[in-house]
Residue frames relative to the residue before (quaternion, step in Angstrom):
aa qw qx qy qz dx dy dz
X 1.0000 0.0000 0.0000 0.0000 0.00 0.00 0.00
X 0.1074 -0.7846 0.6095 0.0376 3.42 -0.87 0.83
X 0.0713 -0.9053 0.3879 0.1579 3.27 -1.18 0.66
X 0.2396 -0.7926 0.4582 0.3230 4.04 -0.25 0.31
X 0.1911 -0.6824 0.6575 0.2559 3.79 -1.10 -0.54
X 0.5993 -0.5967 0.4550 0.2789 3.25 -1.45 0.54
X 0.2867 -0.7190 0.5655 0.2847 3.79 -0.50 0.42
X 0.5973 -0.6442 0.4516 0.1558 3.71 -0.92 1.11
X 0.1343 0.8479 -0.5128 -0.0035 3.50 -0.28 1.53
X 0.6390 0.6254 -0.3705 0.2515 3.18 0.86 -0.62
X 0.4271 -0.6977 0.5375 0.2048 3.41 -1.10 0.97
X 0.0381 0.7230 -0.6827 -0.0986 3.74 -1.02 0.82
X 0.8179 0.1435 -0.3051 0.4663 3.51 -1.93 0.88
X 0.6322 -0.6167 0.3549 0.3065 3.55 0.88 0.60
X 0.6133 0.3246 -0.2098 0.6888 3.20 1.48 0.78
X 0.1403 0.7918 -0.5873 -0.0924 3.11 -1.05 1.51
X 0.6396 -0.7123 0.1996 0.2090 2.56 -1.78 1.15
X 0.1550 -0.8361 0.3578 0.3859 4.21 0.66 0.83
X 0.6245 0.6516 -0.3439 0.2592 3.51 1.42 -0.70
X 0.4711 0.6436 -0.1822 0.5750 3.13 1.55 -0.43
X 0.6220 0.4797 -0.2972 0.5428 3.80 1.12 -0.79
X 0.5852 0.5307 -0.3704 0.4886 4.01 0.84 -1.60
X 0.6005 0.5451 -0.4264 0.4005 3.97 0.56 -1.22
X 0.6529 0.6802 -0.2654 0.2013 2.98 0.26 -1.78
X 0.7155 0.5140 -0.0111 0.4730 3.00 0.85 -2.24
X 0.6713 0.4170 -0.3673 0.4904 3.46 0.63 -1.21
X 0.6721 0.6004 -0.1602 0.4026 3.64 0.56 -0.59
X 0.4569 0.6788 -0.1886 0.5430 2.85 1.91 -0.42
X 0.7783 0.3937 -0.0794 0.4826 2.86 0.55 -1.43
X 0.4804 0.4734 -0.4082 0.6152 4.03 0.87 -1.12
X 0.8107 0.4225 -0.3234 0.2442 3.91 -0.20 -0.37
X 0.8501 -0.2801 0.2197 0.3880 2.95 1.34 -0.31
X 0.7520 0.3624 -0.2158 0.5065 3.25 -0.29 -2.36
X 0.7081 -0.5057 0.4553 0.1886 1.86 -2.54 1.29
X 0.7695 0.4562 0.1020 0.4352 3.22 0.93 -1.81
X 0.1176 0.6464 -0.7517 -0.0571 3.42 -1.63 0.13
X 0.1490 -0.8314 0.5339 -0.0395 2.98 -1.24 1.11
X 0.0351 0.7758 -0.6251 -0.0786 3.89 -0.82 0.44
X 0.5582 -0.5894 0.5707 0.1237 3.17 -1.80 1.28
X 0.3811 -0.6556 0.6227 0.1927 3.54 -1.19 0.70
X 0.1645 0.7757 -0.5879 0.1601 3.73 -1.03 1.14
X 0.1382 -0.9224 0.3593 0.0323 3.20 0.35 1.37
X 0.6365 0.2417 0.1555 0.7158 3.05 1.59 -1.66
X 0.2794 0.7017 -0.4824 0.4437 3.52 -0.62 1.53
X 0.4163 -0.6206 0.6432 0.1669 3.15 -1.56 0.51
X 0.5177 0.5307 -0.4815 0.4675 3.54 1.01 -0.59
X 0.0934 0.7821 -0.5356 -0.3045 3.79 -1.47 -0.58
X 0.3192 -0.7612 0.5318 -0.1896 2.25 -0.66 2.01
X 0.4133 -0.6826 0.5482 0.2506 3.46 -1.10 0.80
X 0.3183 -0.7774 0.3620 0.4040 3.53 -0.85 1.04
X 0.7836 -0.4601 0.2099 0.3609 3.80 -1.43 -0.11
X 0.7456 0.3076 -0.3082 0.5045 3.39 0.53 -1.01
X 0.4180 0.6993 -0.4288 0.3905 3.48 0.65 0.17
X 0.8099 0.3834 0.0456 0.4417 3.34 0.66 -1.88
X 0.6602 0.4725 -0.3077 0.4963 3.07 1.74 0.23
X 0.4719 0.6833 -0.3152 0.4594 3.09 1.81 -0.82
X 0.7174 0.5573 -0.2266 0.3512 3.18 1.06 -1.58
X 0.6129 0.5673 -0.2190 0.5046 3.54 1.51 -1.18
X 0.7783 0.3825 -0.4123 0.2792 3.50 1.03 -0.56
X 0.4132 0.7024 -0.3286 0.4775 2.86 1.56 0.10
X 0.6527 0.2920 -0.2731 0.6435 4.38 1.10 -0.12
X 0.6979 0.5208 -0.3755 0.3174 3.15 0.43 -0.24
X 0.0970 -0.7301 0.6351 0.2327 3.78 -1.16 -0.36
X 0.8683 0.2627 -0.1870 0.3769 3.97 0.64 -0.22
X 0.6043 0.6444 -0.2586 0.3908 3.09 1.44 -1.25
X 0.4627 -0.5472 0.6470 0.2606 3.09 -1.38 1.27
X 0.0738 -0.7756 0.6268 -0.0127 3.10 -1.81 0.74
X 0.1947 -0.7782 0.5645 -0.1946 3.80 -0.56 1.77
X 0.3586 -0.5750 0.7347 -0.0327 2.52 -2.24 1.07
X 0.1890 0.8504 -0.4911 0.0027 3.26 -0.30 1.12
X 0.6771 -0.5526 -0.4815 0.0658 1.97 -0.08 2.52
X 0.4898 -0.7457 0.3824 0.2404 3.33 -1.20 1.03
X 0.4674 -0.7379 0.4251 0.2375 3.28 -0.52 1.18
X 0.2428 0.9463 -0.1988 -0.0782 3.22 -0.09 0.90
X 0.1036 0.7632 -0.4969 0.3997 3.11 1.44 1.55
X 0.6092 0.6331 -0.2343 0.4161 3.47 1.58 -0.97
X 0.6464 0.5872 -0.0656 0.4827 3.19 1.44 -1.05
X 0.2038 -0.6430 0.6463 0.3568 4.25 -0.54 0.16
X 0.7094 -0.5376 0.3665 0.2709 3.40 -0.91 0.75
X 0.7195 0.3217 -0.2074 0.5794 3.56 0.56 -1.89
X 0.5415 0.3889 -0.5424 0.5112 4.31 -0.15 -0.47
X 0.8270 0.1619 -0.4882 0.2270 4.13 -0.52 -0.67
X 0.2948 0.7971 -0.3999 0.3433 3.43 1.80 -0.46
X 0.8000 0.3520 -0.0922 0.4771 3.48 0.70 -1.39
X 0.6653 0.5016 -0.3793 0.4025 3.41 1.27 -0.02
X 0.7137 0.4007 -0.1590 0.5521 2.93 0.82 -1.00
X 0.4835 0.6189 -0.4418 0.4335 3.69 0.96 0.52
X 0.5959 0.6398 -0.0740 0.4797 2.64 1.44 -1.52
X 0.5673 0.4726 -0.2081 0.6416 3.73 1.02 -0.98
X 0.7484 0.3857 -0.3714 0.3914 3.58 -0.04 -1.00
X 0.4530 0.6987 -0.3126 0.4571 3.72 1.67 -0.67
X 0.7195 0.4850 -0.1743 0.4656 3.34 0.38 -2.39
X 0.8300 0.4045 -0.2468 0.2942 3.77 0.35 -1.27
X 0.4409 -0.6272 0.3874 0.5119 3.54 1.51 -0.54
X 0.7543 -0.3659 0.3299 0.4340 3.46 0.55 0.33
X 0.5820 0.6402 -0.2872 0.4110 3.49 0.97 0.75
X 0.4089 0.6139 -0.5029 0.4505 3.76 1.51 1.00
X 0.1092 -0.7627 0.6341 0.0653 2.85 -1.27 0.78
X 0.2164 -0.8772 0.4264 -0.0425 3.98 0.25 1.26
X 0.2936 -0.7911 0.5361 -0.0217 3.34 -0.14 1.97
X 0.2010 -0.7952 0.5706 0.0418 4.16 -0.73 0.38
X 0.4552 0.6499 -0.6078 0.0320 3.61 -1.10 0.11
X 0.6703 -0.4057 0.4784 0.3964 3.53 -1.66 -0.16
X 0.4139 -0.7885 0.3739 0.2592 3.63 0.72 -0.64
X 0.3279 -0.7164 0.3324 0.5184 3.30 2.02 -0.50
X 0.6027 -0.4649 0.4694 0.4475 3.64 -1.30 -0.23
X 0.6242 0.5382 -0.5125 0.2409 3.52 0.40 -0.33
X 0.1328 0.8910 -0.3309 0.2812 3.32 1.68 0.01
X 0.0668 -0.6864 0.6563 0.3061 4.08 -0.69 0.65
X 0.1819 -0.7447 0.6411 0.0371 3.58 -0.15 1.39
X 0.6693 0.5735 -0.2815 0.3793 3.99 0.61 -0.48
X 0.4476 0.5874 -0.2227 0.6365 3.29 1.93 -1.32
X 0.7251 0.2778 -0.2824 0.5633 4.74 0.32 -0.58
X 0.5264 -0.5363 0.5804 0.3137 3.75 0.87 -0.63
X 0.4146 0.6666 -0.4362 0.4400 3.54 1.20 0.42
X 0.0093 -0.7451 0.6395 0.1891 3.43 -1.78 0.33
X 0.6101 -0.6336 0.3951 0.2650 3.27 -0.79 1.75
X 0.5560 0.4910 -0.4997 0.4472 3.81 1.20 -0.69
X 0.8701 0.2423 -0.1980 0.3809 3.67 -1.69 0.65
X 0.0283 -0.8872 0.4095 -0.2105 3.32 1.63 0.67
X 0.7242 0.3578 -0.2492 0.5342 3.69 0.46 -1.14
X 0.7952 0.4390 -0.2310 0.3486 2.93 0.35 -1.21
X 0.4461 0.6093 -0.4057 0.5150 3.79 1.09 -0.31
X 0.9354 0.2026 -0.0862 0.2766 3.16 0.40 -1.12
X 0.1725 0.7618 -0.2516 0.5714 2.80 2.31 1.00
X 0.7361 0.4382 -0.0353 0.5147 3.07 0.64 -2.11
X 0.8146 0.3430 -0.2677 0.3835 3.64 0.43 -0.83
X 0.2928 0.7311 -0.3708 0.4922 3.45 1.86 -0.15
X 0.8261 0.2950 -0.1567 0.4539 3.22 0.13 -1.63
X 0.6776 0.4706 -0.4128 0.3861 3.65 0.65 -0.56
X 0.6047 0.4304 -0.3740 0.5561 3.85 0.68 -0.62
X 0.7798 0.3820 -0.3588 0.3425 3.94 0.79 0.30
X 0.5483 0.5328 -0.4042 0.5022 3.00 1.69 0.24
X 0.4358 0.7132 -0.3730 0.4029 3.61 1.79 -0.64
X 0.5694 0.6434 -0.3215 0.3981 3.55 1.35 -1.49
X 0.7892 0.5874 0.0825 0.1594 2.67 0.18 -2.07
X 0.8361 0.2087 0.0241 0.5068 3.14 0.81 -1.68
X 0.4825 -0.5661 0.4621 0.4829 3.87 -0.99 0.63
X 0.8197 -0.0277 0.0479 0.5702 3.69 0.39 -1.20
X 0.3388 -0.7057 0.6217 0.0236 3.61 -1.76 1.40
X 0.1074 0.7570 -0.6439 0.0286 2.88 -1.13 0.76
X 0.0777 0.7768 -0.5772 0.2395 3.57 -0.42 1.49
X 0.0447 0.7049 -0.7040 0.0745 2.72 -1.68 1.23
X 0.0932 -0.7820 0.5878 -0.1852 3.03 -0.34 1.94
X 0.6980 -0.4703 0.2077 0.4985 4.13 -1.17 0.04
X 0.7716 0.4287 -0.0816 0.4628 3.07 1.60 -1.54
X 0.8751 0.1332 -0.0373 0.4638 3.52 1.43 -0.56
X 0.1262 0.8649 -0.4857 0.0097 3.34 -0.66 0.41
X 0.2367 -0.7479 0.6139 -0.0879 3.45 -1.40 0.82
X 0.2684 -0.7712 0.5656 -0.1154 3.03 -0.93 1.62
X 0.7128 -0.1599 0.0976 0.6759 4.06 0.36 1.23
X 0.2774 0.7399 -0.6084 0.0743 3.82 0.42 -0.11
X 0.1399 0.7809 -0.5879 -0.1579 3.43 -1.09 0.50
X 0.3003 -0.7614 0.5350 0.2096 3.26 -1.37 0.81
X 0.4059 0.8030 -0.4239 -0.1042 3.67 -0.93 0.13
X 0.5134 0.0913 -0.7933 -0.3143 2.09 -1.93 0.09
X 0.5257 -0.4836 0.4492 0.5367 4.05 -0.70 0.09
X 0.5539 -0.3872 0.5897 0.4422 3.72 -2.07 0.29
X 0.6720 -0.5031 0.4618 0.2865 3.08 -2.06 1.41
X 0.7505 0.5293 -0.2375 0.3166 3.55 0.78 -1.38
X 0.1200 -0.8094 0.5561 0.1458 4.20 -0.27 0.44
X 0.5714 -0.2747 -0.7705 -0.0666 1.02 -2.13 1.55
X 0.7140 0.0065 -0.0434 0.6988 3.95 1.09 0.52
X 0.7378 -0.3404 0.4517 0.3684 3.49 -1.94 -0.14
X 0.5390 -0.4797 0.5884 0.3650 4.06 -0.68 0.11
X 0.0044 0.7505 -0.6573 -0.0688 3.49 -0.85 1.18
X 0.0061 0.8304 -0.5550 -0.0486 3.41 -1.01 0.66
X 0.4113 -0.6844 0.5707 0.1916 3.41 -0.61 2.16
X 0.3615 -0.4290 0.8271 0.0342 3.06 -2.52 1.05
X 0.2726 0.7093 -0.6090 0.2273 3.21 -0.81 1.11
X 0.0694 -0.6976 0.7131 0.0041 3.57 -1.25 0.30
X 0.7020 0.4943 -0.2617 0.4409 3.98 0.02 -0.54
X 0.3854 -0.8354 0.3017 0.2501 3.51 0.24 0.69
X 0.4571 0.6057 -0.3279 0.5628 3.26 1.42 0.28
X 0.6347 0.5090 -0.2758 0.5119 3.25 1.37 -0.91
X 0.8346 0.2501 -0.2471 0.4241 3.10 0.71 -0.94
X 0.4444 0.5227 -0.5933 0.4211 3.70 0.69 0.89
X 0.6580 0.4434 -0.4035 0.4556 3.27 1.11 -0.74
X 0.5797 0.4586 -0.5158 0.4331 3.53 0.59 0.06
X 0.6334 0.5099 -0.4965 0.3038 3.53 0.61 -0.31
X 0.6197 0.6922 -0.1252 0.3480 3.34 1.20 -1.40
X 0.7199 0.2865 -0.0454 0.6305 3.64 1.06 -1.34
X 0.8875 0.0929 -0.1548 0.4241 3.91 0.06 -0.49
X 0.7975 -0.2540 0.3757 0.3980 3.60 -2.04 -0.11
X 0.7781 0.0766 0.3444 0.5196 3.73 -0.06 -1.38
X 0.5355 -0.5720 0.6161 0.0804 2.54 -2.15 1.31
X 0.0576 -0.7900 0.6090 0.0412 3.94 -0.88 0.25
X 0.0897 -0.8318 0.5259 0.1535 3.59 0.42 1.09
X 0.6082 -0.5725 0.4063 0.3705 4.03 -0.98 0.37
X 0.4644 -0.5580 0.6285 0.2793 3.21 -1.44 0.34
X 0.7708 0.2304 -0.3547 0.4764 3.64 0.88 -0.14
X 0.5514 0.5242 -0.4762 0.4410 3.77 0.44 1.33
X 0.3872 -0.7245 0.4999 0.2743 2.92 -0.93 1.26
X 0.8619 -0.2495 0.2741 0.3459 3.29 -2.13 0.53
X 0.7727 0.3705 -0.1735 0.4854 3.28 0.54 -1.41
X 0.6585 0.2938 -0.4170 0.5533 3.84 0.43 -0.55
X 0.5820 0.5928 -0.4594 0.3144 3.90 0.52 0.52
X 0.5433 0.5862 -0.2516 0.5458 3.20 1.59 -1.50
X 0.7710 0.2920 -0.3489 0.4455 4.05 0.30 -0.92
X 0.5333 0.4742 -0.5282 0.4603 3.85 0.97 0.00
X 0.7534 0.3969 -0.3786 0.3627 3.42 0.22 -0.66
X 0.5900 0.5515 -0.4385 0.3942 3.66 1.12 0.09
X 0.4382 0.5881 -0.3796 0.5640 3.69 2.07 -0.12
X 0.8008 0.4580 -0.1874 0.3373 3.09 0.40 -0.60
X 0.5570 0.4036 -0.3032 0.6595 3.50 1.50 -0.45
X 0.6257 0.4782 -0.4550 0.4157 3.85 0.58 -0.22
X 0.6174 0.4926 -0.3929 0.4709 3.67 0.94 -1.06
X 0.7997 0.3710 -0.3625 0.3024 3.06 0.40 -0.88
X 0.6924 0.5263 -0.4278 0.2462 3.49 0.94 0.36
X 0.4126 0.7858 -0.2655 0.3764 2.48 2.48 -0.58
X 0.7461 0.3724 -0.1604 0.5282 3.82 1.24 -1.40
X 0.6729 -0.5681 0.3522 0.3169 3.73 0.95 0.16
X 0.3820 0.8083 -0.3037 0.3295 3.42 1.79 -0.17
X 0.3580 -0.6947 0.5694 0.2550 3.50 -0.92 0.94
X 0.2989 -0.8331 0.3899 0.2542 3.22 -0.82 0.95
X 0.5964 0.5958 -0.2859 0.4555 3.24 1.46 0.20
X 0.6979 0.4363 -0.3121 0.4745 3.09 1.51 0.51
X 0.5537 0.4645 -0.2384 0.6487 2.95 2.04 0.69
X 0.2507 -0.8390 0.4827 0.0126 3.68 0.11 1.66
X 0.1009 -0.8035 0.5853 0.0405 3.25 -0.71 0.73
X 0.0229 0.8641 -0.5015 0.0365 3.45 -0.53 0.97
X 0.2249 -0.8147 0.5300 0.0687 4.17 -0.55 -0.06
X 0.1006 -0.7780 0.6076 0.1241 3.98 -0.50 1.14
X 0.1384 -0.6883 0.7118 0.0221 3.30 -1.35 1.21
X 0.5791 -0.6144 0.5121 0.1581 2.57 -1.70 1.04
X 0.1303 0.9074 -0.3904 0.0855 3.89 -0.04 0.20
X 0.0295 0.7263 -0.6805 0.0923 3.51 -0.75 0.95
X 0.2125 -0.6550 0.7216 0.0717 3.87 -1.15 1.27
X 0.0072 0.6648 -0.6882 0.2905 3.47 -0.96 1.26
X 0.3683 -0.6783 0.6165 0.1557 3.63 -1.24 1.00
X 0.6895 0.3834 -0.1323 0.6000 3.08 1.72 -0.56
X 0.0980 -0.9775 0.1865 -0.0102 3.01 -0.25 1.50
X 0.4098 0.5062 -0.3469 0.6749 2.77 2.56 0.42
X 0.4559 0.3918 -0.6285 0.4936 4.08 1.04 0.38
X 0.6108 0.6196 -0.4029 0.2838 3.46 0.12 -1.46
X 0.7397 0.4814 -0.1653 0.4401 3.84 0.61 -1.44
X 0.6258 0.5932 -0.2044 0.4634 3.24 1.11 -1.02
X 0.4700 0.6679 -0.2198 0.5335 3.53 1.43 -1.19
X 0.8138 0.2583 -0.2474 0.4580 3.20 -0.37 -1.56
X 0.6743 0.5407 -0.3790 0.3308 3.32 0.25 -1.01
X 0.5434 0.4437 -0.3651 0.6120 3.90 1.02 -0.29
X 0.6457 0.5308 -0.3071 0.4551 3.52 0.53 -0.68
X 0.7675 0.2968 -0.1777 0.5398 3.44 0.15 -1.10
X 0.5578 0.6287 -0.4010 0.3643 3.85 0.61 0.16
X 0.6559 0.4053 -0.1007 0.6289 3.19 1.68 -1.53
X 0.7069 0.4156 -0.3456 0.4562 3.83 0.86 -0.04
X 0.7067 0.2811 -0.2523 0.5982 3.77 1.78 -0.05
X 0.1111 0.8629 -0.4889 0.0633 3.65 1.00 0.41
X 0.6373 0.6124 -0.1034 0.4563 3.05 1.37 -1.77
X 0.8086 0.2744 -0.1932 0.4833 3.32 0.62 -0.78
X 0.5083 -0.7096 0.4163 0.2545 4.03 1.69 0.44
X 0.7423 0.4761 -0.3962 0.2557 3.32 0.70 0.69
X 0.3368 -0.8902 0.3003 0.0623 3.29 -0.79 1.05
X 0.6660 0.4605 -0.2947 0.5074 3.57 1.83 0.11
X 0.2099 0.8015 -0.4988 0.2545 3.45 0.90 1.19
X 0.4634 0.6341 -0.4971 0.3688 3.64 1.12 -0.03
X 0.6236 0.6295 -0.2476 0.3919 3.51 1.24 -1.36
X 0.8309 0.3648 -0.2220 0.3566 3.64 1.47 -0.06
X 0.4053 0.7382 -0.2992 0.4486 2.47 2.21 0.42
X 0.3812 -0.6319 0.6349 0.2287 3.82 -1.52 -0.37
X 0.0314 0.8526 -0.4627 0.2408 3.56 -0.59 1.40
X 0.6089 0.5924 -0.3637 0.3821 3.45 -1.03 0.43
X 0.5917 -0.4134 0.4531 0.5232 3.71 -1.56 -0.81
X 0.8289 -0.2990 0.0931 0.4635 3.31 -1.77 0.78
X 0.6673 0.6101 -0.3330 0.2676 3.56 0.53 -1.97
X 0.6752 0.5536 -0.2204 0.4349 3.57 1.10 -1.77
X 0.7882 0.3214 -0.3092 0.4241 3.59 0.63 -0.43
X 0.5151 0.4625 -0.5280 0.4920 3.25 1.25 0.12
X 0.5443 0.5251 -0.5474 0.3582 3.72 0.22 -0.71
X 0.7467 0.3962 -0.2948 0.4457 3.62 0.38 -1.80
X 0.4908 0.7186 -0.3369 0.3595 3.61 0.73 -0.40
X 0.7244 0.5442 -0.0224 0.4226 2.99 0.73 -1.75
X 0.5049 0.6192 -0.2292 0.5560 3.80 1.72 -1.76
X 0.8337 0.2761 -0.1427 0.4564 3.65 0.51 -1.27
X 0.6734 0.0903 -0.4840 0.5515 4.15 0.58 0.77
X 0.5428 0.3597 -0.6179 0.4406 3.59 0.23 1.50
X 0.5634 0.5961 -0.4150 0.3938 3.37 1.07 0.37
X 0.7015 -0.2458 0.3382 0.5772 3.19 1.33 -0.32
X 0.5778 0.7347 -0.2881 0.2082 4.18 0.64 -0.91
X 0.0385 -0.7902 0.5832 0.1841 3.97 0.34 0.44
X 0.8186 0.3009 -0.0096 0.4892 3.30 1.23 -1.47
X 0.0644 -0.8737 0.4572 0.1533 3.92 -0.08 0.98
X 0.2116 -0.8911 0.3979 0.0541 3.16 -0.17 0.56
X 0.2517 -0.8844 0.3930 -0.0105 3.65 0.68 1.92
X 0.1247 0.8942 -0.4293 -0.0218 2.74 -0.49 1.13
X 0.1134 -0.8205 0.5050 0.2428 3.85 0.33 0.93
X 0.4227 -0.5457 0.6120 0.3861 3.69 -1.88 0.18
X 0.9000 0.2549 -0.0171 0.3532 3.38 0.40 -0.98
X 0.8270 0.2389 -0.0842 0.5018 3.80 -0.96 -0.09
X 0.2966 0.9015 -0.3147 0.0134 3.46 1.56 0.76
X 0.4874 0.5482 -0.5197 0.4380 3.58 1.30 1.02
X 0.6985 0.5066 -0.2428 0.4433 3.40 0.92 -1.07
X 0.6315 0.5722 -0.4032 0.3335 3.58 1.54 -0.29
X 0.4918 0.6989 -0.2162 0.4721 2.83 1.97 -1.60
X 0.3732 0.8303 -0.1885 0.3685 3.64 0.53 -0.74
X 0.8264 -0.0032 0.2617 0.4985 2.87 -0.51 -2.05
X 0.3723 0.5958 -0.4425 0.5572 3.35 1.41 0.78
X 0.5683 0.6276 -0.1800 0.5007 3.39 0.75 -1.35
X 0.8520 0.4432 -0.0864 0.2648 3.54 -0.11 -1.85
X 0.9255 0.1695 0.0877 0.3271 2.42 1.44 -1.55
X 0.5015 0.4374 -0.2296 0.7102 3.31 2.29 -0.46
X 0.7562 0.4341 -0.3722 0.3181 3.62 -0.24 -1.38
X 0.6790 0.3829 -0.4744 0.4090 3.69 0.33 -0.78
X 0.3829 0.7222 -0.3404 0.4647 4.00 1.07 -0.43
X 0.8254 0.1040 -0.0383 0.5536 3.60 0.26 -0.77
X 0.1109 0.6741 -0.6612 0.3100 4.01 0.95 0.22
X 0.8652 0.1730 0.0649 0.4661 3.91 -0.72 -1.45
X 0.2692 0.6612 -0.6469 0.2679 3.85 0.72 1.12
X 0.3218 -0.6950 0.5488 0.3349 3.36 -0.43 0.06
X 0.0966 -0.7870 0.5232 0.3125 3.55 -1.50 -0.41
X 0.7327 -0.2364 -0.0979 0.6306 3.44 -1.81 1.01
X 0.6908 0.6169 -0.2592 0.2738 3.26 -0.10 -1.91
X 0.7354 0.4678 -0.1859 0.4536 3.66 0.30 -1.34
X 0.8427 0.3101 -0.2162 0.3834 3.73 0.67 -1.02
């Protein structure tokens, strides 16, 4: 079992704090995790620092930790500018990005980027493949609905070959064959519950026998929300303010129900539910108090679930 943590974005008193971030991170690392990850929130009431920023910034404290996007919306994005950023990052950090993907759904302000929601898949199909041929190839030529390129070259290429590890967001089972088909790894949501994870990842272990795919070369991993609390109606209460202001945009209000909560025991149980669903990689994510969560995550759950097995294993 491996675990990641969420990298700290939100900004309080309209000032965030970065010295407080270097702690964080170094501390990160003396603990362990594999990973550190940051969500993409362009548009929002939350404020929230944006991603490739806040990773740039992290590779810069850091010396080992992988660093992720989980997951950059990228219909929202022109293809060759993130191609070149996040090359660029994969350059700056030593080879240590890890690059998360999805359509974003329609609820999307797709008008607010200059986007039309019509051709959705295929936008983000097309721009998939072009920012991998950018990786990859000395010179591109493409001619797709939404993009095209005549000899384009991009350099310098990401340190890592043949590119950074993409891992598709998906839920819709189309989505998630296409995640088998086009990328590295599955990335189940922080806003699905255990159970609507456990039957995605059976889509996914089917595709991947369906296309011949080693499944061990195809990580599967899942971000939970999560707050440790001796008190376990503060703890619930918490997130649920939390996760309201981090899904305003998208109007939903029963995200507490997909979270993990409570004293140590409770989050191992809920812990546990989600790498027997299917999890190699868990991916913790407190809303609040994120040193003191990080902490008692560490101390008191993770060494707990080191040697869970999963579905497969037990």
């Amino acid at each position: 079992m491996r675990f990641a943590i969420s990298i700290p974005q939100t900004v309080h008193g309209g000032k965030y704090d970065t010295g407080a971030l270097q702690a964080h991170l170094a501390r990160v690392e003396e603990l362990g995790f594999d990973s550190a990850w940051t969500q993409e929130q362009v548009l929002g009431s939350a404020p929230r620092l944006s991603a490739i920023e806040t990773m740039t910034y992290a590779a810069a404290c850091t010396q080992r930790l992988r660093l992720g996007c989980a997951v950059f919306v990228t219909p929202l994005h022109n293809p060759v500018q993130l191609a070149k950023s996040l090359s660029s990052l994969d350059q700056l950090s030593g080879g240590r990005i890890e690059v998360g993907v999805g359509t974003g759904g329609r609820h999307r302000s797709f008008a607010t980027f200059g986007v039309d929601p019509e051709g959705l898949v295929t936008r983000f199909t097309e721009g998939l493949r072009l920012m991998k041929e950018l990786w990859t190839e000395p010179r591109v030529s493409f001619s797709g609905r939404f993009y095209q390129a005549d000899g384009a070259t991009m350099e310098p290429k990401p340190l890592q070959k043949p590119h950074p590890p993409i891992w598709f967001g998906a839920a819709h089972p189309d989505a998630l064959r296409r995640a088998v088909r086009l990328g590295d790894g599955f990335f189940g949501a922080g806003s699905s519950t255990t159970a609507q994870f456990a039957d995605q990842v059976k889509v996914v272990r089917g595709a991947l026998t369906d296309m011949g795919r080693d499944s061990a070369g195809f990580p599967i991993a899942k971000r939970v929300y999560i707050a440790v609390d001796d008190d376990a109606a503060r703890a619930q209460a918490r997130l649920s303010d939390a996760l309201g202001q981090l899904y305003s945009h998208a109007g939903r209000n029963d995200l507490v129900s997909t979270a993990v909560w409570g004293p140590p025991a409770d989050c191992v149980r809920g812990l546990r539910e989600v790498a027997e669903a299917g999890a190699e990689l868990i991916h913790l994510n407190p809303l609040f108090d994120d040193a003191e969560q990080m902490e008692r995550l560490a101390a008191e759950v993770m060494p707990e679930l080191s040697t869970t097995p999963t579905t497969e294993q037990a």
